[in-house]
N, C-alpha and C positions, 0 to 999 in steps of 0.2 A: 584497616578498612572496616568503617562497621556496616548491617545491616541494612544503611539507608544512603552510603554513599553512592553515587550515582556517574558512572564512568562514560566518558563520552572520548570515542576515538576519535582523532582525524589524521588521514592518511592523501595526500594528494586533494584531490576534492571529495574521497568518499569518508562520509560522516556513519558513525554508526552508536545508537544508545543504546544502553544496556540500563533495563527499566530496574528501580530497586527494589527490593525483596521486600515481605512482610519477616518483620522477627520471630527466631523458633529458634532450633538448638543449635551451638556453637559449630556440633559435628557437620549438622544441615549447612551453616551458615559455609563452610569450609570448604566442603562441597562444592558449591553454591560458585565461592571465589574461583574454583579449580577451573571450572566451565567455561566460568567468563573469560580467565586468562588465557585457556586454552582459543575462543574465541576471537579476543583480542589478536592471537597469535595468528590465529586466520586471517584476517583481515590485513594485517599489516603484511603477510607472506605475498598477497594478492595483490595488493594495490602498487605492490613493491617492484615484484619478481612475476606476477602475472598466476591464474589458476595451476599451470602447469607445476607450479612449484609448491604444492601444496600437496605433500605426501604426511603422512601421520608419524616419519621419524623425522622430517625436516619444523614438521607442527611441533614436536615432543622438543627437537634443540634449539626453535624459538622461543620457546615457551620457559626452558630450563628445565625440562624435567623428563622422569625414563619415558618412552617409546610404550612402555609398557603401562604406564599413568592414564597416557593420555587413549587407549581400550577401555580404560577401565569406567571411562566418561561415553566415549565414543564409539561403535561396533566396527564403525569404517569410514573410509571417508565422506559417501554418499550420505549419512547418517550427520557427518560433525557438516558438511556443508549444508544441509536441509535447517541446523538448529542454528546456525548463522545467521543463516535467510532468516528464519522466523522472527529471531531477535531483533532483527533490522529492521520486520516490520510491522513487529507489535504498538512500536508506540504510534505510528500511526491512528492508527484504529479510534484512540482516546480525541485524538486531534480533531478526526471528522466527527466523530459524537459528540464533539462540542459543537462543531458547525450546527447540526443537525436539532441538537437541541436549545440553541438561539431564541431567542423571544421576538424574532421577526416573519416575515409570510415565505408559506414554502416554496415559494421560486426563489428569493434571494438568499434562504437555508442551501437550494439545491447550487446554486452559484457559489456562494463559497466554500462548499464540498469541493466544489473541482477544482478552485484555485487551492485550497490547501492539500488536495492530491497531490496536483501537479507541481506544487512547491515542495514536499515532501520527496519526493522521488528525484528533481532538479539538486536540491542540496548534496543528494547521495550518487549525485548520476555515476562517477568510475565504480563505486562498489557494486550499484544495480545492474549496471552492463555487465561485469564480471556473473554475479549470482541468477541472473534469470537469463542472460541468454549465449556466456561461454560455456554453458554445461552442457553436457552429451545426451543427459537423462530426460526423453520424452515424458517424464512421468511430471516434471518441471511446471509444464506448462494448463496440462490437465488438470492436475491437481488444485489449481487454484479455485476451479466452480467447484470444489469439493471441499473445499478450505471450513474451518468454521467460522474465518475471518471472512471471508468471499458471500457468506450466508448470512453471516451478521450487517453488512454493509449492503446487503439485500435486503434484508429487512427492513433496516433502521430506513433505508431510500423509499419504499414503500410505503411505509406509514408515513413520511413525508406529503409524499403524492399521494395518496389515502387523503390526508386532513385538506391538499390541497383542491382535488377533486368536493369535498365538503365545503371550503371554503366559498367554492365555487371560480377558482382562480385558475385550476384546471377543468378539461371537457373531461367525460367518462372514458376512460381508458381504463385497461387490465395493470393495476400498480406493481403487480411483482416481474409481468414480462416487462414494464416500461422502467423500472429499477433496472431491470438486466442489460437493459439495451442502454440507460445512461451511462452505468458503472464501464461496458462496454468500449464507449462514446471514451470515456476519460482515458482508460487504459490505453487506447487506441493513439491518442496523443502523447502518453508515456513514450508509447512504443520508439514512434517517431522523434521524439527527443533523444532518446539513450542511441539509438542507433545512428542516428545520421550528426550530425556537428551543429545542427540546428540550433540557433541560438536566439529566435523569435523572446522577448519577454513573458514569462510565464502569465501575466496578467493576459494576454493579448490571446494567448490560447484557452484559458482557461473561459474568457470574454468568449470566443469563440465557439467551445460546448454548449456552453450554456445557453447563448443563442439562438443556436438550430435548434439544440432540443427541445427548451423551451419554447421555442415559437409553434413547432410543432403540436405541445398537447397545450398550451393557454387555450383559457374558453375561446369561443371562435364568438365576436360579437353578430345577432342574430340578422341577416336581411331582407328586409320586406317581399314577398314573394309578388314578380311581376306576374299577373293575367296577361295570357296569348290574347292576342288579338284573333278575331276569328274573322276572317272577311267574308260580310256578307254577300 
């Protein structure tokens, strides 16, 4: 395997990439593989045999290696399933900053942010039910406005609405609370996919966000102000 191969699992319906590395040193590089296959080994344990089965000596003899290896990567299990999740959803991130920086107007930038959310998360729906909401750890859910993924997708939403308010294609609104409330909006529809069997067309929901929200902050075109009649 070298530094640039790029492994993609699939386990049931859950998809999971593993982004490739820039090149450094063999030992780095080695390393590097241990993670991943200790990952890989998570993923397959879950999709398999369900969260419950995912102990760090059941990880170590899927994986083929000591108990004690796989400490040496990971402190606990709360730790190897947090770097799971991460992995899972880093490459996002790249997918919507391409939406976003499109050569088109920032309502149909913000429209295909959501369909490629929402299509990102539908492709992985058994790993994502597993990772965001069979875990026990309150700290799961919070932690995401704390994310530096959660703030970067804040941002980059902002400046969207930033240039579109400029454009003049949005009315004057606050663009970092109105990022938070669309990113909100999308989540929101996540949620309702992974958990319930719902199997609406991702187009059709994503059609949907975009919709309300945008109807919402589009410039509002001006109306000629009626005079009261005054009766003499």
């Amino acid at each position: 395997m070298t530094e640039y191969d790029l492994t993609v699992i699939y386990y049931d319906r859950a998809v999971m990439t593993i982004e490739p590395q820039p090149k450094t040193t063999s030992s780095t590089l080695w390393q590097a593989h241990k993670r991943r296959s200790i990952q890989e080994a998570v993923i397959r344990l879950m999709c398999r045999d369900g969260l419950a089965a995912v102990t760090m000596e059941r990880v170590a003899q899927e994986t083929g290696i000591a108990k004690g290896t796989v400490y040496l990567h990971y402190r606990d299990k709360q730790e190897l399933l947090d770097s799971v999740r991460e992995s899972a959803l880093s490459p996002m991130l790249a997918r919507l900053d391409e939406a976003l920086a499109a050569d088109v107007a920032a309502d149909r930038k913000l429209e295909a942010f959501s369909s490629r959310y929402l299509t990102y998360f539908d492709d992985r729906r058994d790993l994502f039910r597993i990772l965001l909401y069979e875990r026990t750890s309150t700290r799961v859910y919070g932690s995401r406005f704390q994310s530096e993924r959660y703030r970067h997708m804040q941002s980059s939403v902002a400046d969207v609405i930033a240039a579109g308010i400029e454009a003049g294609i949005f009315r004057a609104v606050d663009p970092q609370k109105t990022a938070a409330i669309f990113l909100d909006a999308n989540f929101g529809i996540v949620n309702q996919r992974l958990l319930t069997e719902d199997r609406t067309p991702v187009a059709e929901d994503a059609a949907l966000v975009s919709e309300i929200f945008l109807t919402g902050i589009r410039t509002r075109p001006s109306t000629p102000r009626v005079a009261r009649r005054i009766a003499s």
